[in-house]
N, C-alpha and C positions, 0 to 999 in steps of 0.2 A: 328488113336488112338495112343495115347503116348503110349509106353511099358512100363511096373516098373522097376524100379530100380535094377540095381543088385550087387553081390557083386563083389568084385574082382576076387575071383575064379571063377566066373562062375556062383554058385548056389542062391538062395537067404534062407537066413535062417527061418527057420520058429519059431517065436517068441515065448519065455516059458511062457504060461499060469502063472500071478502071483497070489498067495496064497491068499486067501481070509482070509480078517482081523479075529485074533482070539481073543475073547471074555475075559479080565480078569474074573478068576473065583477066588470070595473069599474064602477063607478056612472057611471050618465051621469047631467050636469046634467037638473034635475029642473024648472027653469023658466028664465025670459029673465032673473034676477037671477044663478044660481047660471052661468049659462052668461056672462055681464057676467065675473064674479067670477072663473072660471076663465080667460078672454080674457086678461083684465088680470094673470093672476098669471104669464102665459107670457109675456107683454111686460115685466113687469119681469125674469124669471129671461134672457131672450134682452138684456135692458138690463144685467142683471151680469154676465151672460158676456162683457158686449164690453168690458167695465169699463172709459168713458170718464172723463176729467177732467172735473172742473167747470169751466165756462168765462170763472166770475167775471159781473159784473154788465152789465148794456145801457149803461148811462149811465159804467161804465168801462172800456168797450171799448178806447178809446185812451188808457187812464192813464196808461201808460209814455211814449207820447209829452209828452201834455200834464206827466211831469212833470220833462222836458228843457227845454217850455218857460219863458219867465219870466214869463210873463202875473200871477200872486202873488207876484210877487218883483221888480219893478219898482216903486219909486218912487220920488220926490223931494222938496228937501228935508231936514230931520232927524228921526231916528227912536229912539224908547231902549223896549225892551221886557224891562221887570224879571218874572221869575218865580220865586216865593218860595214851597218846597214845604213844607209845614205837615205834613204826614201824607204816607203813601208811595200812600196814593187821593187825596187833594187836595191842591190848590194854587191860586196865587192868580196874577193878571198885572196887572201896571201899565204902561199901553201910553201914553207920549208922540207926538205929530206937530206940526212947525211949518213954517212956511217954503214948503210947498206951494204951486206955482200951482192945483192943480184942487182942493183943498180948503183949507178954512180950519186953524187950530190946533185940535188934539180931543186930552183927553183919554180914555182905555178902561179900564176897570177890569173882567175879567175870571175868572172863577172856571171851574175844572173841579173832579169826582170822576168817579173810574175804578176802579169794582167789577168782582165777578167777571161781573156777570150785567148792569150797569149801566153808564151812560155819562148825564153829565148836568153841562150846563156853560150858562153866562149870561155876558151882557157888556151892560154901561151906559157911555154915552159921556155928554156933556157937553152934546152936546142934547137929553138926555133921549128917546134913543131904547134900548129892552132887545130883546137877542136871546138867545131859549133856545132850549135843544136837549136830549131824553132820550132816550137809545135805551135796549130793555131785551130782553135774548135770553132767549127762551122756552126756548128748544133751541138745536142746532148747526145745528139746520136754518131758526129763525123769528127773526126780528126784527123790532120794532116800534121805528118814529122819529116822533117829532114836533119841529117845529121851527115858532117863532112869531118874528115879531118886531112891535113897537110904535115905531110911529114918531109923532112930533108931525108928518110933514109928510102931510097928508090924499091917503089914497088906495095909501100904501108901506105900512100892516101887513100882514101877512102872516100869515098860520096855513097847516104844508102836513104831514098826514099820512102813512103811510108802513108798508106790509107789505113782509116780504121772506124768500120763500124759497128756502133753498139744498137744493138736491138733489143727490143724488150725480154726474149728469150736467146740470143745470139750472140755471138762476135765472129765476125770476116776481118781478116789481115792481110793488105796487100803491101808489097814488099821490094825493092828489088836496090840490088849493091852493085854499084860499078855499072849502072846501065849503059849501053852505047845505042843511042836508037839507029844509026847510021847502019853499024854490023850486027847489030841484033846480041852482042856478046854481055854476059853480065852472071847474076846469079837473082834471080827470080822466086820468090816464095808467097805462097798462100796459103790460108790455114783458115778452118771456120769450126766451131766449137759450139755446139747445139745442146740446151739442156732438154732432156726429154722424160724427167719426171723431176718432183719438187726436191731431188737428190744425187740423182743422176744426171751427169752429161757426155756426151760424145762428140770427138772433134778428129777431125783429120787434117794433114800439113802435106803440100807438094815442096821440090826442091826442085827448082829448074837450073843447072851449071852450065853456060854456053863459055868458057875464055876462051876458044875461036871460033870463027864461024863452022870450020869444018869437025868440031867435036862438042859433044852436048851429054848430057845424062839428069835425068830425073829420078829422084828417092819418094818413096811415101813413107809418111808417120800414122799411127795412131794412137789416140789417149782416150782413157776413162775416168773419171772423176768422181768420184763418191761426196757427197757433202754431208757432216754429220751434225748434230748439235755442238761440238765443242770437237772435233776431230776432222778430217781430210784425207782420204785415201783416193791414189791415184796408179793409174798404172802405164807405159808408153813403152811401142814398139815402131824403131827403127827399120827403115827397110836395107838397111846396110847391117845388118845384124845386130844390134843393141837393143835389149830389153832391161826397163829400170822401173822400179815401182819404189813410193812414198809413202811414208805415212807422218801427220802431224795431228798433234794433240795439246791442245789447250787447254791444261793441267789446272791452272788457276790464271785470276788477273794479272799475274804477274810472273808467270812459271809456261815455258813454253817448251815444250822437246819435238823436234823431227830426225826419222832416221829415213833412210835413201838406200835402196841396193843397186847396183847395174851390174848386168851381165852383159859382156863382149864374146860374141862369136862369128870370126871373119877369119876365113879358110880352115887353116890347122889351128888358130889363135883362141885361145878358152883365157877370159878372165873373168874376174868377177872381184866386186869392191864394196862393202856396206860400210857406211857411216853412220854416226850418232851423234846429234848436234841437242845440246841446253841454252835455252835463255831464260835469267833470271835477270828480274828488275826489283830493287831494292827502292829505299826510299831518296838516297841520296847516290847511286850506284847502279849500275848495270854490269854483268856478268855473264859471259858465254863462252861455252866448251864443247870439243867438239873430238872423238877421236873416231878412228878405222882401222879396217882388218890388217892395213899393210904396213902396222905399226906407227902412225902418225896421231900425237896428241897435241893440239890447241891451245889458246886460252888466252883470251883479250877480258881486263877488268877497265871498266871508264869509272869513274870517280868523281861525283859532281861535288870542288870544294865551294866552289861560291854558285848564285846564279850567272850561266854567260862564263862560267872556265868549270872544264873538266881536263883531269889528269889521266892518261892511258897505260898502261901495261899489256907487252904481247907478249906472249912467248909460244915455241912450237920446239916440237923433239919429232926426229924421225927414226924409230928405233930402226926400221930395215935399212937405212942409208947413212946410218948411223953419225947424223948430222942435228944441228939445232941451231935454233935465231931465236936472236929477242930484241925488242925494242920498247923503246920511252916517247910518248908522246903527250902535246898539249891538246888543246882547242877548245880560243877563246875569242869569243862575240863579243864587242863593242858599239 
C-alpha cells in the first residue's frame, strides 16, 4: 500500500472545513415610511415600464378642436396690427380697432419677451385698462403663471394664479382667481389628467366658488380623451349639467376639420348646440369656417401678400337673429 503524502515537516495537516455558502438576506422595510417608500418606487418603475404619453393639459383637452374654430378670429369692422421686433426676445404690438358695432374704437399697445426660462408680456388700451402675464419654468416638469388685469370698470380686475405640473404620464393644475388669503374668498381650481393607456386618458376638475366667507360651492368635471393616429375624440361632463363631446381630425397637412356638440340641462332648461369648424392652409393663405345648428355661419380668409403682411377678411351671418358683421383687417411685422 502507497503511504500518503506528507508534508515537509513531518506532520500532515489537517484540512479546515470550508464555510458553507451564506444565503443573501433581503432587507425588509423596517417601518410604515420605508414600506410607503418601497410601494411608491414599484409604482413608478411599473409607470415606466408602460411608458405612457403625456396627455397634455385639462383645460386643453379640445385645443385642436377649438383651434379650427373662429371664436379669436372673428371680427368686424377694421383692424391694423403692427409688430415691431427690437431684440430676437422682444418686441412690441400696435393694435388699431374702429368701426365695430359691439365695441367702440381702441387703441392696444402691447409688449412681449420670450426667455429661455421666461414668458412675460402687458398690454394697455385706451381706457386705461393693463393686462399682464409671466410665466417662469422651474424645470421641464413646473411652471408658474400669473395673470392680472386692471380695469377702470369696477368689479372686471382680476389677479388669477397658476401651478403646473407636467409628468411623464400626467398633468396637475393648480389654480386660483381673486384669492384673498385673509377671508379665504376666491374661486379655487384643480384638475389632473392621467393617461392610462398609449390612447386613452382620464382627468377630473374641482371648482371651489368661496365670494364670501359665509357662502362656498364646489362643481366636479370629467373628461376622456381618445388619441388616435391623425384624429381626437373627447368627451366632458359638467357637474352643473353640461355634457359636450369633440371630435378632430387631421385630414391632411394642411386640411384640418373639428366639430363640438354641448348639451345644457339645468332645471326645466333643455339646449343643445353642434358646431362645425374647417381650417385649410394654402401656400400663400389660410382659410377657416365654421357654422352651427342655431343658424350662425363664419369665415375669416388671411392672405399672405408679402412675407411679414397678411391681409384679413371676416365675416359672420346669424340666420336666427337675423343679424351679420364683417370686417377688414391687416397685420404687419417689421
Amino acid at each position: 500500500m502507497a503511504s500518503p503524502l506528507k508534508s515537509p515537516l513531518g506532520f500532515n495537516p489537517i484540512p479546515a472545513a470550508s464555510p458553507a455558502p451564506v444565503e443573501p438576506v433581503s432587507a425588509a422595510p423596517a417601518g410604515l415610511l420605508d414600506q410607503a417608500k418601497a410601494a411608491f418606487a414599484k409604482i413608478n418603475q411599473f409607470r415606466e415600464d408602460l411608458n405612457l404619453p403625456n396627455p397634455g393639459t385639462y383645460e386643453g383637452v379640445s385645443r385642436e378642436v377649438k383651434n379650427t374654430f373662429l371664436t379669436n378670429h372673428v371680427f368686424d369692422g377694421a383692424r391694423c396690427d403692427i409688430t415691431k421686433v427690437l431684440t430676437p426676445n422682444f418686441q412690441v404690438t400696435h393694435s388699431f380697432a374702429m368701426g365695430s358695432a359691439a365695441a367702440p374704437s381702441s387703441y392696444n399697445f402691447g409688449t412681449a419677451f420670450i426667455g429661455q426660462q421666461s414668458f412675460l408680456s402687458g398690454n394697455l388700451d385706451t381706457d386705461g385698462n393693463v393686462q399682464a402675464r409671466a410665466n417662469y419654468a422651474w424645470s421641464n416638469s413646473s411652471v408658474s403663471k400669473v395673470q392680472s388685469q386692471l380695469s377702470t370698470t369696477p368689479g372686471h380686475s382680476m389677479l388669477q394664479v397658476e401651478q403646473d405640473f407636467n409628468g411623464r404620464d400626467f398633468n396637475l393644475n393648480l389654480k386660483g382667481v381673486n384669492p384673498s388669503p385673509v377671508e379665504g374668498t376666491g374661486i379655487f381650481i384643480g384638475s389632473y389628467l392621467q393617461s392610462v393607456s398609449q390612447h386613452v386618458a382620464l382627468g377630473v376638475e374641482a371648482v371651489h366658488q368661496r365670494p364670501t366667507p359665509g357662502q362656498e360651492e364646489t362643481t366636479m368635471s370629467y373628461v376622456a380623451k381618445y388619441t388616435g393616429d391623425d384624429y381626437i375624440a373627447t368627451a366632458q361632463w359638467a357637474g352643473f349639467g353640461a355634457l359636450s363631446a369633440a371630435y378632430y381630425l387631421r385630414y391632411s397637412q394642411t386640411v384640418d376639420f373639428g366639430t363640438e356638440i354641448q348639451l345644457m340641462s339645468v332645471g326645466g332648461r333643455r339646449e343643445a348646440v353642434a358646431t362645425v369648424g374647417g381650417k385649410f392652409e394654402f401656400r400663400r393663405s389660410t382659410f377657416r369656417g365654421q357654422v352651427d345648428t342655431t343658424g350662425k355661419v363664419s369665415a375669416v380668409l388671411e392672405e399672405k401678400i408679402v412675407p411679414g403682411f397678411s391681409f384679413l377678411v371676416s365675416g359672420e351671418i346669424d340666420h336666427g337673429k337675423g343679424q351679420s358683421r364683417f370686417g377688414v383687417g391687416m397685420m404687419w411685422e417689421v
